[in-house]
N, C-alpha and C positions, 0 to 999 in steps of 0.2 A: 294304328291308333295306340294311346298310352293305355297300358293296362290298368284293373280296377282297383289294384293294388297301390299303385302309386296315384290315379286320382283320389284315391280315399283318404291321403295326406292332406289334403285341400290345398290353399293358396297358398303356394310358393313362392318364390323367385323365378321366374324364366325367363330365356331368350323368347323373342317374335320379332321374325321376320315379316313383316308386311309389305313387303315389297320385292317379289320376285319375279320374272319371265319365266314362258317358256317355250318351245320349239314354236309354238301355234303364232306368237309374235311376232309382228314385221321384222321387229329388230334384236332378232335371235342371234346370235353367235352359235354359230353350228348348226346339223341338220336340222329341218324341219319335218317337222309333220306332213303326212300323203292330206290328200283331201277326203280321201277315207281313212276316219281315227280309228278304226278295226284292221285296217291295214298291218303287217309282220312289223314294216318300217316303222310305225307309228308306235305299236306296243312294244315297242323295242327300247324307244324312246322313253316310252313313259316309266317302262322299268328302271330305267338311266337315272330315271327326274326321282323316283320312288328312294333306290339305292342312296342317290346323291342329299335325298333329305333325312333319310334314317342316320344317314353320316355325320350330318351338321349340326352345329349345337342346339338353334333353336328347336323349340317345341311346338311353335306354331309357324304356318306358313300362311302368306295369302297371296295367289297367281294375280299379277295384273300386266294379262299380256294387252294391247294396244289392240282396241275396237272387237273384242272377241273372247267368249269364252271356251271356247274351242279348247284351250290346253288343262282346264278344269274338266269340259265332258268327257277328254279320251281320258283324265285320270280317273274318272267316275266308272264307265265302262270297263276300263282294264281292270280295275278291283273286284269288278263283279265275276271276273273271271277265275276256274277255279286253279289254275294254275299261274296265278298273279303273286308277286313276291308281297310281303307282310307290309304294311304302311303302318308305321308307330310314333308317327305324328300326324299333329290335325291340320289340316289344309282347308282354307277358306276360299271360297269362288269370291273375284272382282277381277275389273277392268279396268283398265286407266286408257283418258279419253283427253280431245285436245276442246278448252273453250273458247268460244269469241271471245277475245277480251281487249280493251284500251289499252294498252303497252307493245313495245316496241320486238319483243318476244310473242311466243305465243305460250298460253297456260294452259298448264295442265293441270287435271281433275280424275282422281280415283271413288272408286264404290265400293266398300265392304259387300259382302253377304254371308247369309249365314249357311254354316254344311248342310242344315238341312231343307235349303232352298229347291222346290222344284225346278225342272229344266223349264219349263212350260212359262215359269216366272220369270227367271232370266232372258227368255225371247221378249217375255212385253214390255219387259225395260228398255230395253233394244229398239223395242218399236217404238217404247215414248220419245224415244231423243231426237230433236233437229238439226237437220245439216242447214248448216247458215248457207245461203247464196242459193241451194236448192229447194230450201224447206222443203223436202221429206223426211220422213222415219232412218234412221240409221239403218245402213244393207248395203250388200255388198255392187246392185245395180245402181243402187245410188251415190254411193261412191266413182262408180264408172264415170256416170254420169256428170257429179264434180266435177273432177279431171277433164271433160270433155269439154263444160263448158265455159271451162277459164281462159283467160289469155295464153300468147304462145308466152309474151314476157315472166307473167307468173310461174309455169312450169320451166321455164329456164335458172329461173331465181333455183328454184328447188332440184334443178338436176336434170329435169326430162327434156326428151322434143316431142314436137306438138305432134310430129310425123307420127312419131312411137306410139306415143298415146292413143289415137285414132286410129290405129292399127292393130294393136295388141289388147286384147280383153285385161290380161294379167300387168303390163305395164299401165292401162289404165289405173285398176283395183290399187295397184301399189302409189300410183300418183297420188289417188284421191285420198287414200291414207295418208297420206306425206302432206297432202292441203288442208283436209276437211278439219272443219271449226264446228263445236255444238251449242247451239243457244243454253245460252246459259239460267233461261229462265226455267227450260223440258229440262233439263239437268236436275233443277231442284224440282221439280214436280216429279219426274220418273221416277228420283229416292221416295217420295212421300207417297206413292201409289203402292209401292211392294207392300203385299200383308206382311202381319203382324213383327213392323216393324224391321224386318230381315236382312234390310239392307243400311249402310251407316256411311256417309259421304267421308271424304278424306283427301285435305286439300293440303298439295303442299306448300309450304311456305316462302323460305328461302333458301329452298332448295332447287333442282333445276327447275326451269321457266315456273316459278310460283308466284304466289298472289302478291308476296312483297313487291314484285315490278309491277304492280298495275300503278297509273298514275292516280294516287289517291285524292290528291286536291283539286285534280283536275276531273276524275269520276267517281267520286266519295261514295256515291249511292250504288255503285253496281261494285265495289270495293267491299263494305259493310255487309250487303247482302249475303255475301259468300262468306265474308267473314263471322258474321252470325250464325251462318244456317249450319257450318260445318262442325262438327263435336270432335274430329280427330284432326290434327297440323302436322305435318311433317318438316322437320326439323333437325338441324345437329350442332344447335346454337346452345350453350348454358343456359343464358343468360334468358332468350328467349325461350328456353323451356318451362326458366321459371315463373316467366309472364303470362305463359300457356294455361299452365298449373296454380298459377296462384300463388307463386310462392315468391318474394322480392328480394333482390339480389342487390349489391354494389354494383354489378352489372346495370340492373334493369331500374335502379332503383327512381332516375329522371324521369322515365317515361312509363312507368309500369300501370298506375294511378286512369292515365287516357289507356291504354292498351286494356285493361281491365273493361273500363267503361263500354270500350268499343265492342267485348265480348260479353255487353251486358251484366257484367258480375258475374257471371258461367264458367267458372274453369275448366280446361279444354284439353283431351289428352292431347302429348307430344309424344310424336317416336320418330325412330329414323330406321329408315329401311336399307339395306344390298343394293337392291336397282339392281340384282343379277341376270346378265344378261347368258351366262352359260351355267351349266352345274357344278363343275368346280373348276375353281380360279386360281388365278397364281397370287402365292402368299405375296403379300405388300405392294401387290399391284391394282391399284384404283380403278385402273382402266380392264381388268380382265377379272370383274369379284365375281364368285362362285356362290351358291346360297352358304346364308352366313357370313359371309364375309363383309361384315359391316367395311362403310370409310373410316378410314381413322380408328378404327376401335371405337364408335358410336354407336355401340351396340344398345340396343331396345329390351328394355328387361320389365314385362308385369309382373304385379304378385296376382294371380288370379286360377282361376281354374283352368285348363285348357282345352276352354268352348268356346263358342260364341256368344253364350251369358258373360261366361267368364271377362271378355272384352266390355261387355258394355257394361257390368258393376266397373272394372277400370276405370270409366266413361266417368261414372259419378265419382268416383272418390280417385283422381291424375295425381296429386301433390304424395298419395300415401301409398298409390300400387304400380307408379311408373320409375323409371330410371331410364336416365339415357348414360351410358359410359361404359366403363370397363366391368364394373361390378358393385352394384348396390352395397352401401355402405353393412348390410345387416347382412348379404352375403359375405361378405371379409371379416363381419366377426364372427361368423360361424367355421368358417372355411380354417382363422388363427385359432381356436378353441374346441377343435373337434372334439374331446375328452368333457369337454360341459355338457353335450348335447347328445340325446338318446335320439339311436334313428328306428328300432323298430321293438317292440315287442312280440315275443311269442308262448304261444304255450299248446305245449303238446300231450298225449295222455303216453304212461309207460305203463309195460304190464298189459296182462291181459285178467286179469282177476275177474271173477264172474260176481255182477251185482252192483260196478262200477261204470256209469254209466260215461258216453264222452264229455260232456255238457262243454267243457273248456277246451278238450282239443280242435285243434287246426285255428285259434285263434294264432293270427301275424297281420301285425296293426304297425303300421308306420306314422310314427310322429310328425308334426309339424316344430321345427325350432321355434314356430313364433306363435306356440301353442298355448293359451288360457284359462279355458274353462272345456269340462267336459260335460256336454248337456244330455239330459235323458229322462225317460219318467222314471218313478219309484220300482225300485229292482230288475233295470236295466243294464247292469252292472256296473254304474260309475263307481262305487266304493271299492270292488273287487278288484277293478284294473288298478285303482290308486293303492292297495294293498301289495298288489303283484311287483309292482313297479318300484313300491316302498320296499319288499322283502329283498329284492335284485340287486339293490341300491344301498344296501346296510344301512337302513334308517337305524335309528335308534328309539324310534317310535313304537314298538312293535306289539307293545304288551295294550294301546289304547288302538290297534288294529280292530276294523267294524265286521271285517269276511273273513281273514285268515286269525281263526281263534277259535277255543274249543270246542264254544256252542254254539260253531258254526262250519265251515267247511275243514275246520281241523279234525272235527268231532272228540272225541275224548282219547282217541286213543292215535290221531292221527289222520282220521279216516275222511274223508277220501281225497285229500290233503296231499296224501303220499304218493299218491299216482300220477300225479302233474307236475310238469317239469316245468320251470319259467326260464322262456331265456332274454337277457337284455343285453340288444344290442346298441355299442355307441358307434359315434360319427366316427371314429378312429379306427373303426372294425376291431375293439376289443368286448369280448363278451364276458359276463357274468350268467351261469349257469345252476341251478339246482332245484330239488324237490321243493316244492309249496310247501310243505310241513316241517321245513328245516327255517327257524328261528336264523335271524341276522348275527353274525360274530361281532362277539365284542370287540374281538381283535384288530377285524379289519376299518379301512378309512369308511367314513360313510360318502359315500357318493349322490345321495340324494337326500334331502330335506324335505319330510314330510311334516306336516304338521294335521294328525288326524281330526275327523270332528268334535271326537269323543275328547281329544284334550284341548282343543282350542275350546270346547263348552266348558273344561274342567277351568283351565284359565281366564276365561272371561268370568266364571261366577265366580272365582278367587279373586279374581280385579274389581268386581264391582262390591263385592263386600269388606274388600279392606286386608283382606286376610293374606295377599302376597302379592308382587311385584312380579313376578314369572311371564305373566303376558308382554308387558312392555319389552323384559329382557329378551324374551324370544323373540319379539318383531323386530326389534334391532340386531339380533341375529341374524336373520334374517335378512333384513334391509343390506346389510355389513357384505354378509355372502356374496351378494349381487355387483357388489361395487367393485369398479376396478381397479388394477393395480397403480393406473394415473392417477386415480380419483381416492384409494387408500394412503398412498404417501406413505409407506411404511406402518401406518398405522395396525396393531394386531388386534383388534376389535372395535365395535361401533363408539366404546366412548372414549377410549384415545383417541379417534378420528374426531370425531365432536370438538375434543380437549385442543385438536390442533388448529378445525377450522376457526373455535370459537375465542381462541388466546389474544388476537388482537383485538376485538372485538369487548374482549372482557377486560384488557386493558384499558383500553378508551372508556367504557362503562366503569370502572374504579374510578377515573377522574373526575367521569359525571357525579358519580354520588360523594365524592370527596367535595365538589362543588353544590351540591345540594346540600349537603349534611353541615353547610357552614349559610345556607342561606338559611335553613330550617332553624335552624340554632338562632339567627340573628328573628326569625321570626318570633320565633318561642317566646324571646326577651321579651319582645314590642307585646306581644300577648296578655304575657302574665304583668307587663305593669296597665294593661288597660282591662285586667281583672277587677272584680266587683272590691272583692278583698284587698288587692292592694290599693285602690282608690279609698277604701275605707282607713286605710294605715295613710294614705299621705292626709287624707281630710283630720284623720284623728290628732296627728302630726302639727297640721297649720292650727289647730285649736289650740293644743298645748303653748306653742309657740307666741299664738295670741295672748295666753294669759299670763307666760313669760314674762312679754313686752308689758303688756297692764300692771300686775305686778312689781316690774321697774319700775316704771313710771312713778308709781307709789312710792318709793322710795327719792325721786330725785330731791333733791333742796329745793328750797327756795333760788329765786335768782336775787342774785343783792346788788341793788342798785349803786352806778358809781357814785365813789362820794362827792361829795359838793365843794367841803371845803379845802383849801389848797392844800399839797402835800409836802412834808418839810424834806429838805434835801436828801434826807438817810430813805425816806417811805418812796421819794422819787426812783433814787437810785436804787433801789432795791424793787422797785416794779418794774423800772427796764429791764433789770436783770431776768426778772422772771418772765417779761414779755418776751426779749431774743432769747430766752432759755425755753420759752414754749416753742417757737416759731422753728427752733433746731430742733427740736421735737417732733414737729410735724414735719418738717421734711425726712427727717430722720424715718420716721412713719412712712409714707406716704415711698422715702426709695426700698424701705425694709419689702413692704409689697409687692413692688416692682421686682424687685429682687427675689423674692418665691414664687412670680411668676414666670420667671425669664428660668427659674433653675427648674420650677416642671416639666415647659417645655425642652429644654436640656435634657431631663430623663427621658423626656417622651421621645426624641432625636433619638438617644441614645437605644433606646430600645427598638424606634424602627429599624436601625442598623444590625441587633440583633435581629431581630424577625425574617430582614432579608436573608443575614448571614444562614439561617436556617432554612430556608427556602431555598437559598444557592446551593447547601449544601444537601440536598433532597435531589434538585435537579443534577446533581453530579453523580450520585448515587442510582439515582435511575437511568440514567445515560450510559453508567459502568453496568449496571442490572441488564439494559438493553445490548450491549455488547455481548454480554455475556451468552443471553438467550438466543442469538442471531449466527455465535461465534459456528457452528455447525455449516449453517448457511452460506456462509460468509468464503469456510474451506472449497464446499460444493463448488460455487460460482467463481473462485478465484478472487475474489476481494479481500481487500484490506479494509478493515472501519474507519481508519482514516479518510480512504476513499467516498466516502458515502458520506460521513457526517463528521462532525468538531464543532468542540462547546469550548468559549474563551469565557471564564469566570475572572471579573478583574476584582480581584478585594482589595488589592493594593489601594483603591479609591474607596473604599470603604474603611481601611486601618487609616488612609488619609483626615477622612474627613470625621473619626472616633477621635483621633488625636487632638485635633480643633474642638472639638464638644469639652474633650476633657480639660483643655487648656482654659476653654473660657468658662467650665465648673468652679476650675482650682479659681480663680479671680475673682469668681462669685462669691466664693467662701472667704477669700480673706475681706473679700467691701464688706461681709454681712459679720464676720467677728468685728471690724469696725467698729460699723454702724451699731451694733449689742454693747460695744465700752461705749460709746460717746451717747446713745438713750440713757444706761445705766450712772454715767457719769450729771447730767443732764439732770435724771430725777434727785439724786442725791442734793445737786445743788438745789433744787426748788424746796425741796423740804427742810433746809434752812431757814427759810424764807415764814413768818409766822402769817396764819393763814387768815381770811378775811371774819370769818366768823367763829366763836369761841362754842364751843359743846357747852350743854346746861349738866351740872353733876346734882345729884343727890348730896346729901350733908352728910357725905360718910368717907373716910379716907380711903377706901379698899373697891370703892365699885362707880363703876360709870352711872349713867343715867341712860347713856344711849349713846351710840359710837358718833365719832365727830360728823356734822354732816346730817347730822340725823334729827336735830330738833334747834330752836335756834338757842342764839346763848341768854345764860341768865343774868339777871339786870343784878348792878352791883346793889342794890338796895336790899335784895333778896340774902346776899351773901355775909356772913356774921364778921365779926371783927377779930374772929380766931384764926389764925392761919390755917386754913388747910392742905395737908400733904397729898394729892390723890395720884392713884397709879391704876394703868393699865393691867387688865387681865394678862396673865404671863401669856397665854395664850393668842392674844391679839398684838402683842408688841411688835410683831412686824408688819401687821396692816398700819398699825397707827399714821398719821399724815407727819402727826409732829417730832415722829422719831429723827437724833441726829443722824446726820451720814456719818459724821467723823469718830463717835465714840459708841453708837450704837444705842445711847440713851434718851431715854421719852421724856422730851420737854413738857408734856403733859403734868407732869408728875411734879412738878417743882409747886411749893405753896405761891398762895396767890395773898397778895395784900387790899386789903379796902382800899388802898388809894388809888384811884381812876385813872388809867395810865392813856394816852393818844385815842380818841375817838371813843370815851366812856368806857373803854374799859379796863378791866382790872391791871391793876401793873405787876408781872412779876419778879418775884424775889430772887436775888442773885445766891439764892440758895444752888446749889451742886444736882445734879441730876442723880436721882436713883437707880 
């Protein structure tokens, strides 16, 4: 059995063989067993089988010789002997046994038990079982009995003659072995009768004559039976392991969904056994495996204790403590990393000082690699060990230490500190050795990360009051530590690694908020003009504008009705004039507008063109930025950026189509200086032209009465018989209507005479303009 030292480790990794022969077997390869298991031959033997299992890798074994446990009791017995060699594995009693079953093979069927099964128990399972065709109890008379009463045809199928048979006690026994079928229904009842639970069915799958060959469609119900009631399958499939287990594969992934169901939702352990049929076998030969000697390297690996609990925790938790293969994945990183992993602690006392008691010597404590929490009640030593472990380890923690410190097992001057020695041993078989009282060197690497209570409380109440950042940094120390060299990428600490996974990432998010931060803005707009205040600025706005327009209006003239009486040649001709002189006017007008509309949108053309050109020119920019950042990657993998990616910016169609804008700008500008001389020319000629209604003056040579337009005229009767000379305010001579074009001077201003010139009124003086 494994020592208390190494079970003290807890769950491990190990090999389990559950599937092994032995001489007691029909189908032994090599001597057998006498019929007395105390026999010389016999213990001869089982020291053979003893030897042969201390040699092999697994840790656990379980006998399943064919109809018998015979090669379990003479290992029981020899042990008990006291000159029996040491057995330092656990060996399990079971049998494997043949069932009736619908297929074209015949199936078989194993039974765990547990080591500490009585003999007494193992006979009444024996007794529950039925031979089909005999219905009796499984024994060795009944077996005979088989054999005797089949046909001669049947024993021929299998190798016998009838003669033999009916002759021979021993060729009987072996026939009936070779035939005999067991109800498959005492199968499962016989498991369910052993007390407390001791025994664990185990059927194999697709492996030789297993349950996969039963015709399932054709006997679905006696299929499922077995298929339910069994908790362990035998197996050396992946894919079906992981159907077994729970776990879904590319493999298994079409039919895993019905395979599940059919196991009720129960995940099911898988393993795969030797089938050894001798003690040791010849390397890479299938046909000759020795214990241990999986097929194929389908080696059966639990994490568990090595019990029989130990199996049936397995039982519940298949997907997280089984492996079928060469070596669990958690074994291969332990096995590439021996230097991470401590394999034992110890601590010894030095000195013989009187008043020093042992307390700490002959502590040697073996680790688990896949160790978490150390549980215990209050002053059990969990802090001590985490101290011992911490000192051994060059933390740097040493001075927020709970046990090794002065007013505690240091004491003040050392004491009693000094006298224990700690040694840490790693997976590499290198140690670190010294006295408990000897502080960690600053010097050396530290090899362990400790983080004690006393600073993780100093850093959590630093973290929750604000007063430092030190918690988060350590945990991503932390975290960092753990991480591996695939998963670092060169990165030297947790936020360069951050910085690396998070770069594209944070590029893509720059875009996002570049795109936000232009919808937000366009909200903003829409916002603040459907503010309370700007609503009050455009209402305030349209009022003003109303009283504008009112205003205006106040000022227009009169309209003056056309005259009645005919027009003399000169009044005709000079109204056409001013009719097609307005009429150029208004079209004149009406293309000027056209015309500063067609040159807005020109600007605005012109400016989309900018706005691209800057956007193209951003996109090029980033695409050289991306180059740039990749260019590392880029050496690694052997590529070129070419290879990957190309951007065609074409502006040649955009200097295309600037130069078209600007062309039909310049064209614009020369219609509209035009269209400015021929308005300008336009008005000059209508104010020639003397206008329908005359201004009323005052009686005073130097001041209007009111601008023209603005009141109507005064009746000559009003007007005295004195010429008068009147003139525009300097100030207004280029409003005036009756200003000439040609000399710049205001006809206004010429005296006027009493004589009634065409249509009542005054006729002026061919006096000279002022």
């Amino acid at each position: 059995m494994m020592t208390k030292r190494e079970i003290s480790r807890g769950a491990i990794w190990r090999q389990w063989d559950l599937h092994v022969h032995t001489p007691a077997s029909f189908h032994w390869s090599g001597d057998r067993f006498d019929v007395d298991l105390s026999s010389a031959k016999s213990k001869k033997l089982v020291d053979e089988m003893i030897e042969a299992m201390n040699s092999a890798e697994p840790a656990v074994f379980a006998i399943m010789d064919y109809w018998t446990f015979d090669g379990w009791l003479a290992l029981r017995r020899r042990l008990k002997d006291e000159d029996a060699p040491a057995l330092k594995k656990l060996v399990l009693p079971g049998i494997e046994l043949r069932l009736a079953a619908p297929m074209k093979g015949r199936l078989n069927a194993h039974v765990l038990f547990s080591n500490e099964v009585d003999e007494q128990v193992l006979r009444d399972f024996i007794s529950a079982l039925r031979i089909e065709l005999v219905d009796r109890p499984l024994s060795e008379p009944a077996l005979r009995e088989l054999a005797r009463k089949v046909g001669e045809d049947k024993l021929k199928h299998h190798g016998f003659k009838k003669v033999d048979v009916d002759a021979s006690d021993e060729k009987a026994l072996l026939a009936g072995v070779v035939i005999a079928e067991i109800n498959a229904d005492s199968y499962r009842e016989a498991i369910r009768k052993v007390p407390n639970e001791h025994a664990i069915g185990l059927m194999p799958f697709d492996t030789n004559d297993g349950l996969a060959e039963v015709g399932w469609q054709e006997h679905y119900a006696y299929a499922m039976n077995l298929f339910q009631t069994s908790p362990i399958f035998e197996t050396r499939d992946a894919d079906l392991r992981g159907a077994f287990v729970g776990e879904q594969t590319a493999g298994n992934a079409k039919w895993f969904k019905n395979f599940q169901t059919g196991l009720n939702n129960i995940p099911r352990l898988a393993v795969s056994g030797s089938d050894a049929h001798c003690f040791v076998g010849t390397p890479g030969d299938n046909n000759k495996r020795g214990y241990g000697d999986f097929p194929s390297g389908k080696r059966t690996w639990i994490k568990a204790d090595p019990t029989f609990h130990g199996l049936k925790q397995a039982i519940l938790e298949p997907a997280k403590r089984s492996f079928i293969g060469d070596k669990p994945p958690k074994v291969q990183e332990v096995d590439s990393n021996k230097t991470f992993y401590i394999e034992s602690i110890e601590i010894s006392k030095t000195g013989d000082k009187a008043g020093v008691g042992r307390w700490l010597h002959g502590c040697d404590i073996p680790l688990n690699p896949d160790l978490v929490a150390v549980i215990g009640n209050k002053g059990s030593g969990k802090s001590a060990l985490a101290d011992v472990i911490a000192t051994l380890g060059n933390s740097k923690q040493s001075k927020h230490f709970s046990f090794l410190k002065k007013d505690r097992f240091w004491g003040k001057t050392g004491e009693p500190a000094r006298h224990f020695t700690g040694t840490l041993t790693w997976r590499d078989e290198s140690t670190e050795s010294r006295p408990l009282n000897e502080s960690p060197s600053e010097e050396k690497a530290e090899l362990v990360r400790y983080i004690p209570q006393g600073y993780f409380e100093e850093l959590c109440n630093e973290h929750v009051s604000g007063k430092s950042n030190a918690f988060e940094k350590e945990l991503r120390s932390v975290i960092f530590s753990h991480a591996s060299e695939e998963m670092r990428l060169g990165a030297l600490d947790f936020d360069q690694l951050t910085e690396q996974q998070e770069q594209s990432l944070r590029n893509r998010l720059g875009e996002y908020r570049k795109e936000l931060a232009s919808t937000n803005a366009a909200i903003v707009r829409i916002e603040e003009q459907l503010q309370p205040i700007e609503l009050k600025k455009l209402t305030d706005l349209l009022l003003l504008k109303g009283k504008q327009i009112e205003e205006h209006d106040k000022l227009k003239p009169a309209e003056v009705a056309t005259p009645t009486e005919a027009m003399s040649p000169e009044q005709k001709q000079a109204a056409e004039g001013l009719a097609a002189a307005s009429q150029q006017a208004e079209v004149a007008r009406k293309r000027s507008q056209e015309i500063a509309g067609e040159t807005t949108d020109l600007a605005k053309r012109q400016k989309a063109i900018g706005n691209i050109r800057e956007q193209l020119r951003l996109l090029q920019r980033s695409f050289d930025q991306a180059e740039k950042t990749v260019s590392d990657d880029l050496k690694l993998l052997g590529f070129a950026w070419t290879d990957l990616a190309a951007i065609d910016i074409k502006t040649a169609v955009l200097d295309e189509k600037s130069t078209e804008l600007a062309t039909k700008q310049g064209e614009i500008k020369i219609e509209a200086e035009k269209l400015a001389e021929t308005r300008s020319s336009t008005r000059n000629s209508t104010r020639r032209c003397w206008p329908r209604r005359w201004p009323s003056w005052k009686a005073s040579p130097t001041r209007h009465r009111k601008h023209i337009g603005g009141s109507t005229a005064t009746p000559a009767s009003a007007i005295s018989s004195t010429s008068l000379r009147r003139t525009c305010p300097p100030n207004n001579c280029k409003r005036c209507p009756m200003r000439s074009a040609r000399s710049g001077a205001c006809w206004c201003a010429a005296p006027l005479s009493t004589a009634s010139g065409p249509m009542g009124r005054p006729k002026r003086q061919n006096a000279g303009p002022t």
